[in-house]
C-alpha positions in Angstrom: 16.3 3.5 127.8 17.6 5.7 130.4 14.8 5.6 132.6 14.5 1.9 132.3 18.2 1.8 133.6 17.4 4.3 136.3 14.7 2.3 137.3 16.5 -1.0 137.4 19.0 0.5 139.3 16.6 1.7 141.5 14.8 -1.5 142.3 18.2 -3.1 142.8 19.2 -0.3 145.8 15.9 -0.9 146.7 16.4 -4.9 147.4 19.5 -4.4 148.3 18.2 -2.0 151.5 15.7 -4.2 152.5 17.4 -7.4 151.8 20.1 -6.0 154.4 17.5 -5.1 156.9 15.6 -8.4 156.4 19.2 -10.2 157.3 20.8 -8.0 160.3 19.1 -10.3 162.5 22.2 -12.4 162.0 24.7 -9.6 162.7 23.7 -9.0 166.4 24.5 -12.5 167.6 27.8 -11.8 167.0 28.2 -9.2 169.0 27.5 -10.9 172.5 28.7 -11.1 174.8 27.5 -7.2 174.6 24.1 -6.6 175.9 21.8 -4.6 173.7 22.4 -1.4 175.2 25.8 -1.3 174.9 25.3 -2.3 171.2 23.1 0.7 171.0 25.6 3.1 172.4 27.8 1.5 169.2 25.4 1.7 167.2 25.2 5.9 167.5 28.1 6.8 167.9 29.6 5.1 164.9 26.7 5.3 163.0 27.5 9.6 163.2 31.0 8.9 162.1 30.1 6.9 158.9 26.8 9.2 157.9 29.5 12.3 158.7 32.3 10.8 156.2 28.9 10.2 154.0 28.1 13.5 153.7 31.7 15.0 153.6 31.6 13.0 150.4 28.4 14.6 148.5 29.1 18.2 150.2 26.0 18.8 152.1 26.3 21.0 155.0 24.3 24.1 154.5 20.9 21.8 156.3 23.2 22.2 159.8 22.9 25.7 160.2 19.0 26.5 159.5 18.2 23.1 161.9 20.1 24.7 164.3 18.2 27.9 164.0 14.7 26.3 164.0 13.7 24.7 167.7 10.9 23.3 166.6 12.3 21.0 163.9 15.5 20.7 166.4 13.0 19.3 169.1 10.7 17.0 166.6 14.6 15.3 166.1 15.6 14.9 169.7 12.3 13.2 170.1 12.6 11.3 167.0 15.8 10.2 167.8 14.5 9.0 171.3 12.0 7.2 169.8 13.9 5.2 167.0 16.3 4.5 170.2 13.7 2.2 171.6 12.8 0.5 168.6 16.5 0.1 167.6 17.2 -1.2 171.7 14.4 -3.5 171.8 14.9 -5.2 168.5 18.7 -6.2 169.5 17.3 -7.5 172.9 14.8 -9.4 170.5 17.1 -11.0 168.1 19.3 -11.9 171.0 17.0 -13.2 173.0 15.1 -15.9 170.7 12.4 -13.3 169.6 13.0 -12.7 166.3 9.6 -14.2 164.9 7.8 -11.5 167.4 10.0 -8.9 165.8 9.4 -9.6 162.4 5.6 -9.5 163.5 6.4 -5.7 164.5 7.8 -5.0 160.9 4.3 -6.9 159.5 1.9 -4.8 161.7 3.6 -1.5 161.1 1.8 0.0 157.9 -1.4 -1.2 159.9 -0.2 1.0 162.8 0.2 3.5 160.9 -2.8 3.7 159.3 -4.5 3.8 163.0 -2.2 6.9 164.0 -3.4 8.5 160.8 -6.9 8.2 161.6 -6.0 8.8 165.5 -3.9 12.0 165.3 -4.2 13.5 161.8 -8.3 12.9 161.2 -7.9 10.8 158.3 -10.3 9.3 156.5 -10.0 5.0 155.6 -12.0 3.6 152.9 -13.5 0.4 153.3 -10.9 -2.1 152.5 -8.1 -0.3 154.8 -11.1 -0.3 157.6 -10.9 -4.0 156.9 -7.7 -5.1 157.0 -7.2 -2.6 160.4 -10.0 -5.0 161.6 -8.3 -8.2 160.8 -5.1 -7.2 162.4 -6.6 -6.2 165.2 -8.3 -10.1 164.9 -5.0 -10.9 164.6 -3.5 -9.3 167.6 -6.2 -11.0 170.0 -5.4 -14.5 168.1 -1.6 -13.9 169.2 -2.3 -12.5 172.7 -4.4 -16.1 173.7 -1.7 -17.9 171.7 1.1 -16.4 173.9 -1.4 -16.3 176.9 -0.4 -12.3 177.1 -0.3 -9.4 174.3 2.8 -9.7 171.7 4.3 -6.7 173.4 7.6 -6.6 171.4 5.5 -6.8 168.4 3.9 -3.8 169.6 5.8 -1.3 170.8 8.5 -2.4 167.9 5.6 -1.4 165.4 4.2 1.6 167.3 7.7 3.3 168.2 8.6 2.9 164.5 5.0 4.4 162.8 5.2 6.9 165.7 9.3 7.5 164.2 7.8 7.4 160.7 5.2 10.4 161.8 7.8 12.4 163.5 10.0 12.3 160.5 7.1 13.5 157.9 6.8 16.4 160.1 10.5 17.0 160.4 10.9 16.2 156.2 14.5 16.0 155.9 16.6 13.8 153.6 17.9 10.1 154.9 21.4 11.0 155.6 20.7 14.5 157.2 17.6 13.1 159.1 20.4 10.4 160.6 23.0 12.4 161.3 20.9 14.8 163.1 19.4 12.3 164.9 22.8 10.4 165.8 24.2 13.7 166.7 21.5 14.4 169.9 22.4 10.8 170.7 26.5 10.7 170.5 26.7 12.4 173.6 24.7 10.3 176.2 25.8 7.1 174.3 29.7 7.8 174.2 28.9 8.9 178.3 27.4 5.6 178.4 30.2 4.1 177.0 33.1 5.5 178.5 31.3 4.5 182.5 30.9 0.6 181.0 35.2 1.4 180.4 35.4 3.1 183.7 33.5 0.1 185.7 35.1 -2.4 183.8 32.3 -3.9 182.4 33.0 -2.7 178.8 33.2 -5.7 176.0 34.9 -3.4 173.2 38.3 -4.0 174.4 37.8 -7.0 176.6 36.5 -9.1 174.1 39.5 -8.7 171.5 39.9 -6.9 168.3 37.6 -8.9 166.3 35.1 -7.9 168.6 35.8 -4.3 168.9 35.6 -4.4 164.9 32.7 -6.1 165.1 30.5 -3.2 167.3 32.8 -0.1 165.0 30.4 -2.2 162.3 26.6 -1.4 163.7 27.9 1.9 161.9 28.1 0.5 158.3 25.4 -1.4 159.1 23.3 1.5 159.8 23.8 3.5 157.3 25.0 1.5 154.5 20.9 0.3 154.4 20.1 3.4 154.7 21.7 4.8 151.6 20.8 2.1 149.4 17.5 3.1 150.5 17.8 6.8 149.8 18.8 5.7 146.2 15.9 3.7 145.8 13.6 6.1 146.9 14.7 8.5 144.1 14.3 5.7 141.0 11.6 3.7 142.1 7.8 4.8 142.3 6.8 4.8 145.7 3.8 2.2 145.3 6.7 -0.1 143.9 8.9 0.9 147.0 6.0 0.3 149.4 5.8 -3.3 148.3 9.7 -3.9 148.9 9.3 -3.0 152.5 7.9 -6.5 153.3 11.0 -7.9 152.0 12.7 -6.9 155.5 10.3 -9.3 158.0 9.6 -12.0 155.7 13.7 -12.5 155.7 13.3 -11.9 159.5 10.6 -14.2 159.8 12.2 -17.1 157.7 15.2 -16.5 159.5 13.3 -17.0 163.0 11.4 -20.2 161.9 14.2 -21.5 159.7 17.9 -20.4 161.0 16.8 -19.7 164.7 14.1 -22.8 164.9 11.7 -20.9 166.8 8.4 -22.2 168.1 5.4 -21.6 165.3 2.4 -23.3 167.4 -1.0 -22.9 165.4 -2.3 -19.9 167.5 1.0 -18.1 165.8 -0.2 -19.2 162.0 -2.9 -18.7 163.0 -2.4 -15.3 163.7 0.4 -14.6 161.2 -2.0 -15.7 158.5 -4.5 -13.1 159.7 -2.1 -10.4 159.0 -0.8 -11.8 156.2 -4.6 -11.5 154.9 -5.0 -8.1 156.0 -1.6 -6.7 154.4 -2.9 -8.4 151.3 -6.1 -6.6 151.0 -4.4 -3.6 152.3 -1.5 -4.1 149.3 -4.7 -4.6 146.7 -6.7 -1.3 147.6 -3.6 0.9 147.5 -2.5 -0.5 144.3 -6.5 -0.3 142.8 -6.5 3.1 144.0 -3.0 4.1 142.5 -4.3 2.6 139.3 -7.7 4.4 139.4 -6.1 8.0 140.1 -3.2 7.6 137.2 -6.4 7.0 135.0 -8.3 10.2 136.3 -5.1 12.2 135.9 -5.0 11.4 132.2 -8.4 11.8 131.5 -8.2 15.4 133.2 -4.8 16.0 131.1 -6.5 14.9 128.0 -9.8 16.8 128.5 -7.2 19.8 129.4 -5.2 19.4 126.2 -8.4 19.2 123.6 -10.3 22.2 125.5 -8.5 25.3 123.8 -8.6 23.7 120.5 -12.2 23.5 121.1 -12.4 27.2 122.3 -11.0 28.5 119.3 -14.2 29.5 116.4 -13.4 28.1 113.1 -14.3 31.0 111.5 -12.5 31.9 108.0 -12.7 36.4 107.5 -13.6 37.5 104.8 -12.9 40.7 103.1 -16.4 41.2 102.8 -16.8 42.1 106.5 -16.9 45.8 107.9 -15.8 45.3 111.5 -18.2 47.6 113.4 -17.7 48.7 117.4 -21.7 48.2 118.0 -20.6 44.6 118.3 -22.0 43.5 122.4 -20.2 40.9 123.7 -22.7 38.1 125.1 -22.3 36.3 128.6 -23.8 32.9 126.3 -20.6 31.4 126.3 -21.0 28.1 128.8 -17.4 27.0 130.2 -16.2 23.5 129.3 -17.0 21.5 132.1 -13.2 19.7 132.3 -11.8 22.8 132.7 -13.0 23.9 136.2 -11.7 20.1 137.7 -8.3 20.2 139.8 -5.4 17.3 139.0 -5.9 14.8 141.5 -2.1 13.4 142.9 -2.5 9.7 143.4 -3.2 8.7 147.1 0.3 7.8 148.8 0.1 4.2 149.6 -0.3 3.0 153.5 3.6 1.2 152.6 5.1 4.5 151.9 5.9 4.9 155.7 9.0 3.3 155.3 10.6 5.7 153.8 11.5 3.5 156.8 13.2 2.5 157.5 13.1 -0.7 158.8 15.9 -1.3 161.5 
């Protein structure tokens, strides 16, 4: 019964974190007349303030000092932080610039994209069904490109600056709220700089536009993190196949929100294209789950075949007192080894969804 709670819960943090993402396009309106870099300066330097009172609550410190000591996981975070800078900067400039259908095409792409890097950079190997949904998106991303009469750039590089994030951060493998505060910390300084010349010029909105406006950028904290810990929760409760699936919560919000809320312009080459990677997600969503499936059943059989072997190693022999044991006795090499035995467990395949331990800004 516990587990079943723990599971519930877990699926509830989980909607909750993507809901939240799926929705934020309706938070950066309200913060013009900002432009979207100033929102991004907000957006790190309160977002280090709420993940530092975060972590001030559950006590964890002791990650600072060995990230500190190791450069090479210091510099994979300065370039992940960099990196999630663009994709955080250019999806505010969407939103508030009547993009939010192309952006929610970013969040739709991204698994695909980072199935390509996976093959690209780390020599992976696709089975057939991911080969063909990599082909249908990249159907897709032609159909788009003659529908907008150029390529869906902030599609794009919103979907490759995010799986490129998504790669830095397995290398890096640190939690959620270390991993943000880290990567908020390398960007507090340049962004409060930022800041304080926007006061210094006079071109600053955080006082200018009134208190409910200052509140309102002090807020792209919470809504940072707050996500982001829901998230964390999930992540901990749910299986990740299950949390894979979430994840496409976030654009179709963002999508809904574009064609319903924002009333942008869905002309047939856009369907038409959205359909294509709605088709490919599908049959992308179908083989991981197939393949989940397929390797829990292999990792029982194994376990079974495992758990019957030494009971039918042992000799059913009874001992008599009849028998004179005798040291002339010459062990024979007749003995053939159970064939189960000599197979490694097999961990199920991580899904191509699972990149979100991602978060999806």
């Amino acid at each position: 019964m516990e587990g079943k709670n723990e599971q519930r819960a877990g699926l509830l943090y989980g909607i909750g974190a993507y809901g939240m993402w799926g929705l934020v396009p309706l938070f950066w309106p309200l913060l013009e007349p900002s432009g979207a870099i100033e929102i991004l300066a907000h957006r790190m330097v309160w977002s280090l303030g709420v993940v530092a009172v975060a972590l001030l609550a559950v006590r964890r410190w002791a990650w600072i000092g060995e990230l500190v000591r190791d450069r090479r996981r210091l510099g994979l975070i300065s370039v992940a932080a960099a990196t999630i800078s663009v994709n955080w900067g250019l999806y505010i400039w969407a939103v508030n610039n009547g993009h939010v259908v192309e952006a929610s095409l970013g969040y739709f792409i991204n698994p695909l994209v980072t199935i390509a890097l996976g093959v690209l950079l780390l020599g992976e190997r696709l089975r057939p069904a991911q080969w063909a949904a990599v082909a249908i998106s990249v159907a897709a991303v032609l159909v788009l490109a003659i529908g907008y009469g150029k390529p869906p750039w902030v599609s794009l590089v919103l979907a490759f600056s995010f799986a490129t994030y998504g790669l830095i951060k397995k290398k890096v493998n640190m939690g959620g709220l270390e991993s943000l505060a880290a990567e908020t910390a390398v960007l507090f300084v340049p962004a409060l700089g930022f800041l304080l010349w926007l006061a210094a010029t006079g071109e600053s909105t955080f006082t200018a536009g009134g208190t409910g406006h200052g509140f309102l950028l002090a807020a792209t904290g919470i809504v940072t993190a707050l996500p982001l810990i829901c998230f964390g929760a999930a992540a901990i409760r749910v299986p990740l196949s299950t949390l894979g699936l979430l994840q496409y919560l976030a654009p179709v919000f963002q999508f809904g929100l574009g064609v319903l809320y924002f009333h942008e312009a869905m002309p047939p080459e856009r369907w038409a294209g959205f359909a294509l990677v709605w088709l490919a997600l599908s049959l992308l969503t179908w083989d991981a789950l197939r393949t989940a499936r397929r390797n829990r059943v292999l990792a029982a059989e194994l376990l079974a075949v495992a758990a019957a072997a030494p009971a039918a190693a042992t000799p059913d022999v009874t001992p008599t007192s009849d028998v004179t044991p005798t040291s002339d006795v010459t062990p024979t090499s007749d003995v053939t080894p159970t064939p189960g035995l000599s197979r490694t467990h097999q961990e199920p395949a991580p899904t191509p969804q699972d990149s979100a331990q991602q978060k999806i800004t």
